[in-house]
ROTI-970812 format. One record per residue: residue in one letter; x, y, z of N, C-alpha, C, CB in turn. Coordinates in Angstrom, 3 decimals. Each point is the difference from the previous one (the first is absolute). Last residue first. Glycine has a CB too. Layout:
ROTI-970812
<node resn="a" n_c1="X" n_c2="Y" n_c3="Z" ca_c1="X" ca_c2="Y" ca_c3="Z" c_c1="X" c_c2="Y" c_c3="Z" cb_c1="X" cb_c2="Y" cb_c3="Z"/>
...
end
This chain:
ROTI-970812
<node resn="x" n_c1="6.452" n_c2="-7.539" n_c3="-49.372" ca_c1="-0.293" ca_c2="0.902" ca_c3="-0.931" c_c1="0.281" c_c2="-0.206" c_c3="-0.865" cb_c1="-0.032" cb_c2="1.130" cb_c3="0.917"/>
<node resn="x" n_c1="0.755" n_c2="-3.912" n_c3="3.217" ca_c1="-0.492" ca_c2="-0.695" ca_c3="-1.390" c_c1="-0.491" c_c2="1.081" c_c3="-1.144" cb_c1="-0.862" cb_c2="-2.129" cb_c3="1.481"/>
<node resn="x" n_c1="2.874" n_c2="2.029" n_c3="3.223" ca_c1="1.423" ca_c2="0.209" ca_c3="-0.981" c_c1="-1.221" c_c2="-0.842" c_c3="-1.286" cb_c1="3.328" cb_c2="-0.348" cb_c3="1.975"/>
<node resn="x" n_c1="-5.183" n_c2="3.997" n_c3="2.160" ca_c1="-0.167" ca_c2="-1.725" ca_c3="-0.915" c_c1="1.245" c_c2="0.345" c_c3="-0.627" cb_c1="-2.828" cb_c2="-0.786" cb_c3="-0.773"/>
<node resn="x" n_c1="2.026" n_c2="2.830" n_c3="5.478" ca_c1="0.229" ca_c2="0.373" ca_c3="-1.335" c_c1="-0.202" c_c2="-1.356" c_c3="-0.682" cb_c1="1.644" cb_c2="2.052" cb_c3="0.430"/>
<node resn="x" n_c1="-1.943" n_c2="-1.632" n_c3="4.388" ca_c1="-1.176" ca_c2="-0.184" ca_c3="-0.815" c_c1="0.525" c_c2="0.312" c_c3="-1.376" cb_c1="-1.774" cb_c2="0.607" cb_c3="1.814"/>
<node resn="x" n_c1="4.269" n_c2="-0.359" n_c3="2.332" ca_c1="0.654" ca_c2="-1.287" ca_c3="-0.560" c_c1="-1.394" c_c2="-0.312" c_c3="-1.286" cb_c1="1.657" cb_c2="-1.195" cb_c3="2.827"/>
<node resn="x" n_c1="-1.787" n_c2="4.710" n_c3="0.946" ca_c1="1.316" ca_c2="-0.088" ca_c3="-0.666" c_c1="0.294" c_c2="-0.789" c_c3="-1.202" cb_c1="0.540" cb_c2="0.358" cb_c3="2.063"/>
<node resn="x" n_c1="-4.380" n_c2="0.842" n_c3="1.765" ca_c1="-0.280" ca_c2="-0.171" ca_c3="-1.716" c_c1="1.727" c_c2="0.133" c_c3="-0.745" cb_c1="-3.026" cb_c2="1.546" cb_c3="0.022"/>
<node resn="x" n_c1="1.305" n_c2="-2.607" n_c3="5.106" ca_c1="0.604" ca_c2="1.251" ca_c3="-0.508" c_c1="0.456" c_c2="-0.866" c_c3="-1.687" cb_c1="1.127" cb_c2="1.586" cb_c3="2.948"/>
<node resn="x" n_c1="-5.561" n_c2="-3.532" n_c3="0.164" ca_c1="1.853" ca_c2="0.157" ca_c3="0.661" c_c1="0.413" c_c2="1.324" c_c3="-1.134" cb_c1="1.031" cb_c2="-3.334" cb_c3="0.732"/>
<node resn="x" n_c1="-5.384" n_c2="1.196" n_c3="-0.428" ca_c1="-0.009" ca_c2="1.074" ca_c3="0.284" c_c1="1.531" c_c2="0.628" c_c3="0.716" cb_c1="-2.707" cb_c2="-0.615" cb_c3="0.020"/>
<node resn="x" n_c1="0.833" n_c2="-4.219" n_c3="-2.218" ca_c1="0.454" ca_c2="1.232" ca_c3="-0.911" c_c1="-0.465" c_c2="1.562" c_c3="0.448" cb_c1="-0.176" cb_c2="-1.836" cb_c3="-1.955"/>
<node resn="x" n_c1="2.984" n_c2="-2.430" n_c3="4.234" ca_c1="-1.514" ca_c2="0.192" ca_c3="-0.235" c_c1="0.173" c_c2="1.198" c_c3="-1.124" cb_c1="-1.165" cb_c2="-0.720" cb_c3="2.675"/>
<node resn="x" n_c1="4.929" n_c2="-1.942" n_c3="-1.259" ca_c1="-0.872" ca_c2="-0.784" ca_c3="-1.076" c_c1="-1.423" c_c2="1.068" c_c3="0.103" cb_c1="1.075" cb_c2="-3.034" cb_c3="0.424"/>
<node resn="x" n_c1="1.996" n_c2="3.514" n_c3="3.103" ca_c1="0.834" ca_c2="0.834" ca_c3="-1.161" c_c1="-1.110" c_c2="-0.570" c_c3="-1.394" cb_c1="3.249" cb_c2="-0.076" cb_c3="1.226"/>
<node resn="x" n_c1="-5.377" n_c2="0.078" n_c3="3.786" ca_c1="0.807" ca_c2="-0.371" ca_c3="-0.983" c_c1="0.284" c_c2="0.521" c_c3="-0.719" cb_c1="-0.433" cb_c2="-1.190" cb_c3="0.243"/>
<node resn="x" n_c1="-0.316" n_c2="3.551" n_c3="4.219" ca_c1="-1.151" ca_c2="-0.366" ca_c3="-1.350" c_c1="0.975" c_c2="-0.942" c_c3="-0.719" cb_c1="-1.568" cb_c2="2.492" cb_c3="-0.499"/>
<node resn="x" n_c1="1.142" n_c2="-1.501" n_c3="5.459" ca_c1="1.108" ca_c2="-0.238" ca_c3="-0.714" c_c1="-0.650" c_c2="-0.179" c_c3="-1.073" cb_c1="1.556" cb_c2="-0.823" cb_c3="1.454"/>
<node resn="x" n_c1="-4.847" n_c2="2.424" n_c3="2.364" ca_c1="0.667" ca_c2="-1.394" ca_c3="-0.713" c_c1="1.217" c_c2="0.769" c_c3="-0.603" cb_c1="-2.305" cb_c2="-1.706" cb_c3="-0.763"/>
<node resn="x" n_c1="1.476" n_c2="4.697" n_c3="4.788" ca_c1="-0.834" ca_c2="-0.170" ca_c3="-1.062" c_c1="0.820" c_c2="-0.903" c_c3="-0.622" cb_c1="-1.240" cb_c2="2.103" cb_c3="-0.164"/>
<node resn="x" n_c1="0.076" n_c2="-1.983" n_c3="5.512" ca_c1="1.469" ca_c2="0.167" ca_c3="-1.530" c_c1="-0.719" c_c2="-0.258" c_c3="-1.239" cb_c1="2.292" cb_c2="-1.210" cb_c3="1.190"/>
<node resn="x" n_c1="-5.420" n_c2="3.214" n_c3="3.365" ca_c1="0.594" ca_c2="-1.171" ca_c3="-0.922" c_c1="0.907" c_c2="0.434" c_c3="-0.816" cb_c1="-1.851" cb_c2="-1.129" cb_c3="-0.036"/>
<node resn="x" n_c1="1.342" n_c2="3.987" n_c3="4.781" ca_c1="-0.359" ca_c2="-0.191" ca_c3="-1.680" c_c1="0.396" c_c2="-1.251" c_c3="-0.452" cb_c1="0.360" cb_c2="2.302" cb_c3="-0.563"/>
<node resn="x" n_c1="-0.529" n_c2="-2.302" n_c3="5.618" ca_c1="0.580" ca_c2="0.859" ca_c3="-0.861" c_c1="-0.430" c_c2="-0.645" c_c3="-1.371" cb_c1="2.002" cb_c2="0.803" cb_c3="1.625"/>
<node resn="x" n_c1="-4.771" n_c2="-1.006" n_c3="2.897" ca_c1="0.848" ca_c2="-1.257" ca_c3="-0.659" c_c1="0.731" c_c2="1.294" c_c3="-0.867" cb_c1="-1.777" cb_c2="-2.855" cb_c3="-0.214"/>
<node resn="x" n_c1="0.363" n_c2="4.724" n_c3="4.969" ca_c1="-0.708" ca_c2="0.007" ca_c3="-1.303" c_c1="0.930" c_c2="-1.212" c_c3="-0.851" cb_c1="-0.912" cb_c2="2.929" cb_c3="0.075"/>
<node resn="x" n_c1="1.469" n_c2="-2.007" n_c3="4.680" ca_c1="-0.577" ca_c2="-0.711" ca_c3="-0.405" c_c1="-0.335" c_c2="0.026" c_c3="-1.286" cb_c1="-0.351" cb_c2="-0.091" cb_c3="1.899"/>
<node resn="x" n_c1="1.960" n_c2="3.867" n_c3="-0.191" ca_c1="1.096" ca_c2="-0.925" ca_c3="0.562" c_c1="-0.658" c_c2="-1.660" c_c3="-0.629" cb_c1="0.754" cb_c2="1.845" cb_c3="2.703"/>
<node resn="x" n_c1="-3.236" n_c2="2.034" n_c3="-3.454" ca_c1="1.085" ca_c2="0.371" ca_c3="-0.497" c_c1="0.764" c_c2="-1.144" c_c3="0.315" cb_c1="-0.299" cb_c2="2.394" cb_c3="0.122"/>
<node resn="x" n_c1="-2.974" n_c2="-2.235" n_c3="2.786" ca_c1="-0.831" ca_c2="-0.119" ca_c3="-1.690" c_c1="0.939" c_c2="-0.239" c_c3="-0.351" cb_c1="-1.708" cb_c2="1.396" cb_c3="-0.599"/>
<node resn="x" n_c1="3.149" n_c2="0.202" n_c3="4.647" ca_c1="-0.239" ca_c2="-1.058" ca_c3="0.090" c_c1="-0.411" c_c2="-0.795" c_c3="-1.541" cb_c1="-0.492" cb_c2="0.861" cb_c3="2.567"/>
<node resn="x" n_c1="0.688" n_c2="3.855" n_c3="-1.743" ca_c1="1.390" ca_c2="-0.651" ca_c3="-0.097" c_c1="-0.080" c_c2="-1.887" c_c3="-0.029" cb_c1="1.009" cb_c2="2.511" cb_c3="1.548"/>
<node resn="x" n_c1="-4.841" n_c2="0.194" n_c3="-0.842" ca_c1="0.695" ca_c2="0.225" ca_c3="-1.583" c_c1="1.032" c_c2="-0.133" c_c3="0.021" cb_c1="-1.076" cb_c2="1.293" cb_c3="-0.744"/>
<node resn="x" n_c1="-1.000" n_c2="-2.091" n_c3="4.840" ca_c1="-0.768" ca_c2="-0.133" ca_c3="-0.976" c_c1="0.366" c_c2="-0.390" c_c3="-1.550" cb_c1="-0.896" cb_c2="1.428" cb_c3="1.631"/>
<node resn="x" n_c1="2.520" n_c2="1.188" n_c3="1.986" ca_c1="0.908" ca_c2="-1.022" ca_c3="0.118" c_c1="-0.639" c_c2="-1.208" c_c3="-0.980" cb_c1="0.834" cb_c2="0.806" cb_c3="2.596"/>
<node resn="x" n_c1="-2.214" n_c2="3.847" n_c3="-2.323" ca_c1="1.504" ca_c2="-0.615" ca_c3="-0.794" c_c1="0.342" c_c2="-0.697" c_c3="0.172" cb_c1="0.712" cb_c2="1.033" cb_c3="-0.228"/>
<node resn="x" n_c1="-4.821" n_c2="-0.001" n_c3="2.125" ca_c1="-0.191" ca_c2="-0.034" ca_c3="-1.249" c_c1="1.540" c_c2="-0.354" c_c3="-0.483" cb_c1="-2.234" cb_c2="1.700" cb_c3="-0.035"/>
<node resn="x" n_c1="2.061" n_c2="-1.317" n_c3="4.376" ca_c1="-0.818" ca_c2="-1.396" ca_c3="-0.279" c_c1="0.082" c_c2="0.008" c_c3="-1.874" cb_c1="-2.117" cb_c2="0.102" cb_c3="2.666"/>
<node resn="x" n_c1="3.736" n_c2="3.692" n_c3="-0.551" ca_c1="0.783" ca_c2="-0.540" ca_c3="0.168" c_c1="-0.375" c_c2="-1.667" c_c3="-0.373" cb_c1="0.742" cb_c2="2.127" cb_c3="1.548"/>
<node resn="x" n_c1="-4.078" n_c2="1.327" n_c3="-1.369" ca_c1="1.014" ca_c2="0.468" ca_c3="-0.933" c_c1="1.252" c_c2="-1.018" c_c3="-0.221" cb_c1="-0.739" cb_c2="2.385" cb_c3="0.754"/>
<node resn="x" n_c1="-2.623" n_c2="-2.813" n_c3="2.921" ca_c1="-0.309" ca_c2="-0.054" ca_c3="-1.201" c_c1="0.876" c_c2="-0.127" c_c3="-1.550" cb_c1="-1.484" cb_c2="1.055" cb_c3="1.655"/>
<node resn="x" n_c1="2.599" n_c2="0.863" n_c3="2.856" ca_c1="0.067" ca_c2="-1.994" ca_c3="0.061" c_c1="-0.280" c_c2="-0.363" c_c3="-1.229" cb_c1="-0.972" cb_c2="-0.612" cb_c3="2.267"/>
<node resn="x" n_c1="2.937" n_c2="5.071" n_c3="-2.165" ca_c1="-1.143" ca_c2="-0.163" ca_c3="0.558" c_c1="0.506" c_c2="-1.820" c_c3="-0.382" cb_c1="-2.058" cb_c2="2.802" cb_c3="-0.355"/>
<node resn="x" n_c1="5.876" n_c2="1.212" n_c3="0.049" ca_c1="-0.902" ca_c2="-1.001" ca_c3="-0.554" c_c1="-0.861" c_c2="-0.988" c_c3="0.578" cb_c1="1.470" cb_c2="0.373" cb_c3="-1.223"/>
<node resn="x" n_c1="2.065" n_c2="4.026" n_c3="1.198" ca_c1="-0.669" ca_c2="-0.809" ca_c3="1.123" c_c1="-1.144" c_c2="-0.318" c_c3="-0.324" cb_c1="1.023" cb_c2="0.906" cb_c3="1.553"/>
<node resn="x" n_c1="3.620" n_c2="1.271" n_c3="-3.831" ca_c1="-1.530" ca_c2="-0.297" ca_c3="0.102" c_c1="-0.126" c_c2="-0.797" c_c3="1.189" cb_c1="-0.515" cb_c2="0.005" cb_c3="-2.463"/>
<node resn="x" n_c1="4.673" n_c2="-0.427" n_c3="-0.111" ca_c1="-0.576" ca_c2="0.615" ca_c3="0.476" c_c1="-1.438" c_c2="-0.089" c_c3="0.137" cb_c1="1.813" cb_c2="0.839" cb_c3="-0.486"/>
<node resn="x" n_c1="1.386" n_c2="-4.611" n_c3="0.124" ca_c1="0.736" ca_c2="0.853" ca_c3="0.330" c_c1="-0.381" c_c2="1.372" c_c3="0.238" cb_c1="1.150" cb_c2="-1.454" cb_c3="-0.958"/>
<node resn="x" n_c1="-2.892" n_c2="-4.146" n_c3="1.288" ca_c1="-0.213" ca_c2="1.582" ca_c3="-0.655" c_c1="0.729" c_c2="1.100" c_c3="0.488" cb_c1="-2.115" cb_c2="-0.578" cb_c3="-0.315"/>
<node resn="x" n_c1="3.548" n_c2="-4.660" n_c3="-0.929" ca_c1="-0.320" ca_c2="1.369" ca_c3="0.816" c_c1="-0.695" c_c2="0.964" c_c3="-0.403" cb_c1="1.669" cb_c2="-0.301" cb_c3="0.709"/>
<node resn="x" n_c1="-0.595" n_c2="-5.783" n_c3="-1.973" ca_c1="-0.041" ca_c2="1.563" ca_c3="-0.305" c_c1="-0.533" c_c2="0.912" c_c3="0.944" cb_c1="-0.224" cb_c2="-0.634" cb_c3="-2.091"/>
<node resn="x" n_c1="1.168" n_c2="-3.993" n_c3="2.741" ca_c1="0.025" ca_c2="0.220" ca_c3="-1.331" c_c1="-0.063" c_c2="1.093" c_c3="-0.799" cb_c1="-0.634" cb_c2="-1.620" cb_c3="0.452"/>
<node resn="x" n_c1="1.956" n_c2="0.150" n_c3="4.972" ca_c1="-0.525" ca_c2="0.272" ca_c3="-1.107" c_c1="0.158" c_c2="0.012" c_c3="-1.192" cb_c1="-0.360" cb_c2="0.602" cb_c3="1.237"/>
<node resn="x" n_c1="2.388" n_c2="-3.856" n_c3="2.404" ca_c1="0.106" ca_c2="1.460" ca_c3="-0.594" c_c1="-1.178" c_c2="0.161" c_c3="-0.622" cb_c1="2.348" cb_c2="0.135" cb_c3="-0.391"/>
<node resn="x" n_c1="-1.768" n_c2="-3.873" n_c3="2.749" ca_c1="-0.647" ca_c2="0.700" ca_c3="0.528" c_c1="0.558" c_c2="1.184" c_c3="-0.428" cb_c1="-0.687" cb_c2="-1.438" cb_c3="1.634"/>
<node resn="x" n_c1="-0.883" n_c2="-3.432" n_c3="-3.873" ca_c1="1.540" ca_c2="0.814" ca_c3="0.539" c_c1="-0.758" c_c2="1.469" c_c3="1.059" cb_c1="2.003" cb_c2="-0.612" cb_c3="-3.003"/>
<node resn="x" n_c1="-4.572" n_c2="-4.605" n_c3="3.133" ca_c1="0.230" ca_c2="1.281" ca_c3="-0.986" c_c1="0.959" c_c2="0.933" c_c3="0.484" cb_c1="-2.244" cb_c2="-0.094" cb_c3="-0.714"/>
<node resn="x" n_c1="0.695" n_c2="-3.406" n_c3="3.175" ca_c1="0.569" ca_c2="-0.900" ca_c3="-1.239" c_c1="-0.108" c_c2="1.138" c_c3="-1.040" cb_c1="-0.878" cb_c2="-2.688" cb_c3="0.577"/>
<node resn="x" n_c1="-0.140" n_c2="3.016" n_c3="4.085" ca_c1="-0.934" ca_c2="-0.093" ca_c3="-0.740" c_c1="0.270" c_c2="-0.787" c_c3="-1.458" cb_c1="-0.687" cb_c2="2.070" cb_c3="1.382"/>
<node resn="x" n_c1="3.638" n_c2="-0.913" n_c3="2.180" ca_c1="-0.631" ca_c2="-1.332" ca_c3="0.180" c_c1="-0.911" c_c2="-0.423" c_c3="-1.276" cb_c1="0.010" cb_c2="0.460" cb_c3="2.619"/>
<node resn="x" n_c1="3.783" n_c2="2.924" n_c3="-4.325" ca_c1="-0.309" ca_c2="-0.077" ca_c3="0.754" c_c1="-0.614" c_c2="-1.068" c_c3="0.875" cb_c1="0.340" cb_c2="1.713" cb_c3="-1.084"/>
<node resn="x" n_c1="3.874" n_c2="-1.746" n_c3="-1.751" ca_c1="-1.429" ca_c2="0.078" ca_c3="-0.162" c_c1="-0.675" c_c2="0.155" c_c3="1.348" cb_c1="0.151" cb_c2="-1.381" cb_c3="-2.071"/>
end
């Protein structure tokens, strides 16, 4: 590590172009968002008891 207490590779290159301060502020911007965003909630586990589970077992044996 470096003193600063951060690694001193980069995280990414620009390989072509010659990209303005601006330009380069904006991706680091949106890489940053991206890196911080929380990820999608897990959707619940529905119970097997609710009645939007899979209708297998609805036949009546009382016809």
């Amino acid at each position: 590590m470096s003193p600063s207490g951060m690694d001193s590779a980069p995280l990414f290159r620009v390989l072509r172009g010659d990209p303005e301060d601006v330009e380069l502020a904006a991706l680091v911007a949106v890489l940053g968002a991206l890196a911080s965003a929380a990820p999608p909630p897990a959707a619940p586990a529905r119970s097997a008891w609710s009645p939007l589970s899979a209708a297998t077992w609805r036949t009546s044996t009382l016809r």
